[in-house]
Every structure is written in C-alpha cells, then in structure tokens.
N, C-alpha and C positions, 0 to 999 in steps of 0.2 A: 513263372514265378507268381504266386498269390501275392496278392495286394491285402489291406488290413478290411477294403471293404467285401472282399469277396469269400474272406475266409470269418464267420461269425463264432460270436459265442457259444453256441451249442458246436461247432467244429465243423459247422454244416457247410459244406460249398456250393450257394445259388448260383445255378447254372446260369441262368439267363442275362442276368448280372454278369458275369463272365462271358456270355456271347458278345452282349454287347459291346462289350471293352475286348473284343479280338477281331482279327482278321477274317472270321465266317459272319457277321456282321453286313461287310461288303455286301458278300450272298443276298441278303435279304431286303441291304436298300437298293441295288440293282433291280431284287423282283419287283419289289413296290415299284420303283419310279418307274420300270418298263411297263407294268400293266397300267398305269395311271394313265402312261403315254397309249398305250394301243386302245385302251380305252375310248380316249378320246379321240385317234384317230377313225377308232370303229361307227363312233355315234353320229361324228362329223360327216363320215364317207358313205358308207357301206350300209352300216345300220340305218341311216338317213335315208335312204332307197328303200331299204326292206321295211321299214315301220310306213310308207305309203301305202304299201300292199295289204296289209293287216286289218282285219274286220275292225270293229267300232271299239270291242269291247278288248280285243288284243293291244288297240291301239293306245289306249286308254293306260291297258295295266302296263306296255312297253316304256308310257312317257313315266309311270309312278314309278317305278323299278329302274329307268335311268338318272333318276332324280336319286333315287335310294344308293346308286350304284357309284353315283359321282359322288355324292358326301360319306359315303364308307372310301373309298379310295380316299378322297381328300384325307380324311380324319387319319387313314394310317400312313399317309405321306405326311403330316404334320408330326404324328408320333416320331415315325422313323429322321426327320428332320431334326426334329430336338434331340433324340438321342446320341443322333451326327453329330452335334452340335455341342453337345458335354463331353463328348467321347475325347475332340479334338480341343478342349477347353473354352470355348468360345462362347459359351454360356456357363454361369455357376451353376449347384445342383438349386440352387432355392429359386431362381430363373426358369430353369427347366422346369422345378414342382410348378411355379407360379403359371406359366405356361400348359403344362401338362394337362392343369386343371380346365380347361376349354375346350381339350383334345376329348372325342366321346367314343369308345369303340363298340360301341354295339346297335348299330344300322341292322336289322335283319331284312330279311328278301321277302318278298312275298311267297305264300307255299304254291309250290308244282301245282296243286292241285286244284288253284282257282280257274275259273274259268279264262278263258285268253290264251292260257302257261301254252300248250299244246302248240299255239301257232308261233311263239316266240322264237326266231332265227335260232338255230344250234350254237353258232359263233358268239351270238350274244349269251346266251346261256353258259357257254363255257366262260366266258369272263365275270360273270356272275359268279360260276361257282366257285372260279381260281377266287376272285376278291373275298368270298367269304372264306375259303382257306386260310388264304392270308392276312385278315382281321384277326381268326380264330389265334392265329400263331401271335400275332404281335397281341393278343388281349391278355394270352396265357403268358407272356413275358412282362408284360406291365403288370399283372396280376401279383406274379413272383418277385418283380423289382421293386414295383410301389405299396402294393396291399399287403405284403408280407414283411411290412418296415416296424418300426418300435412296439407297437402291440403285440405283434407275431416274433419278436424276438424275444419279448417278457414271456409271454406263454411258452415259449421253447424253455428257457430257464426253467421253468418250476414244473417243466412238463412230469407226467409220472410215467410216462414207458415212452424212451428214446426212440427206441426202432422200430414203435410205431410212426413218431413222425417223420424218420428218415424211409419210411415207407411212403405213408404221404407226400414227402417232398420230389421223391422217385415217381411216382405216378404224376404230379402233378407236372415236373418235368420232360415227362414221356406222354405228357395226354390224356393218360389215363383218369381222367377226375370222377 
C-alpha cells in the first residue's frame, strides 16, 4: 500500500523513499554495519601486519586511505542509522534533516594510480572498493529522498515534457545518471 509520502504530485513513485520504508532496507543496513565491522576488524588485525611490510611511500598512502575509508564507512553508518531511526519512528523527519545535515557522503579514495596503490594488500582493496560501492548507493538514495524534496517537486509541477522526467527519474533510480 502507498503511503501519501511516497506517492507525489506529479504521480511519480520515489523508489528510494519506498526502499527505505520496506523490508529490503534490512539488506542494506546489514551490508553497512557488516563492512564497518570487517573493516575494522581488518585494520585491527590483519591489515596491522601487512601495512608493516609496505615501503615508505605505500605505507604512507595505506594510513591516508584508512583514514579516508573509516570516515566514508562511518558517515554511511550514520546515514543508514537515522534512516533506522525514522523508519521505526524514533526520530521525527526535522530530527533526522537536522542530523542528516552533519552526515557527509562523499569521501573519495585515492586513484589506483598513485604511487604506493600497486602494493596495497588485495583484502584491503576489496573493502575499499565494496565501501565506495556502498556510499555510491546510499548518496544516490539520499540524493532522490532529500535533494529531490520541495524544489524538485515545483519543477515537476510546471514541468513541460512528463516522460522526460519520468525518464530521468528511471535512470536516476537504476544508476544511470
């Protein structure tokens, strides 16, 4: 059953908005909070061994990029947190904005191609590349739930070709931007 916030004026139904408020939801603060965990289990343990091993200048861009990798994890464990947290009413939505507004998602990595990248563990690297995955996903849902609020519904209204932006909306929901 739509709710009054998920079905809008232009007749458009924001998916993301609707993920959040469903059962696939779970899915996604499961992934967060489990790579947050192996994360830190990695950096603690394992990676803690292998960043000894690492020339001067690997070792260098290993600590920037674990630095970069804890506060992108962090920032989407705080998103997906409030979201929890409105979903089950436990916060109001002006709480949440008020909150939201501290939440930053866009950490980037350093490129592959600097020097050091080459020797950095594979293990680490795969958790690097899942977290920017899963920033990417939780940016493009905040994107669609907060930045597409009163502005982006006036401009729907007066828009002058619909299925342009129900094109738009499609791609923007599938990734495609």
């Amino acid at each position: 059953m739509m709710t009054e916030q998920e079905f809008h004026v232009d007749n458009t139904i924001r998916l993301a908005e609707h993920m959040v408020r469903s059962e696939s939801f779970n899915h996604l603060y499961d992934e967060g909070m489990s790579l947050v965990e192996e994360a830190a289990f990695y950096l603690d343990g394992e990676g803690r061994e292998e960043a000894k091993r690492l020339s001067r200048i690997a070792a260098t861009l290993y600590a920037a990029e674990s630095m970069r990798l804890t506060t992108r994890l962090m920032q989407v464990a705080s998103w997906l947190l409030l979201q929890r947290a409105s979903r089950s009413g436990e916060m109001t939505l002006e709480q949440v904005l008020s909150e939201k507004a501290k939440v930053r998602l866009d950490t980037d990595s350093a490129p592959e191609t600097v020097v050091g990248w080459d020797e950095i563990p594979l293990p680490y690297c795969d958790i690097v590349h899942r977290s920017l995955r899963l920033q990417a996903r939780v940016r493009q849902m905040d994107d669609e739930i907060y930045n597409d609020g009163v502005g982006a519904e006036q401009k729907r209204v007066f828009s002058t070709n619909p299925v342009s932006d129900q094109i738009s909306l499609l791609a923007t929901a599938f990734g495609h931007r």
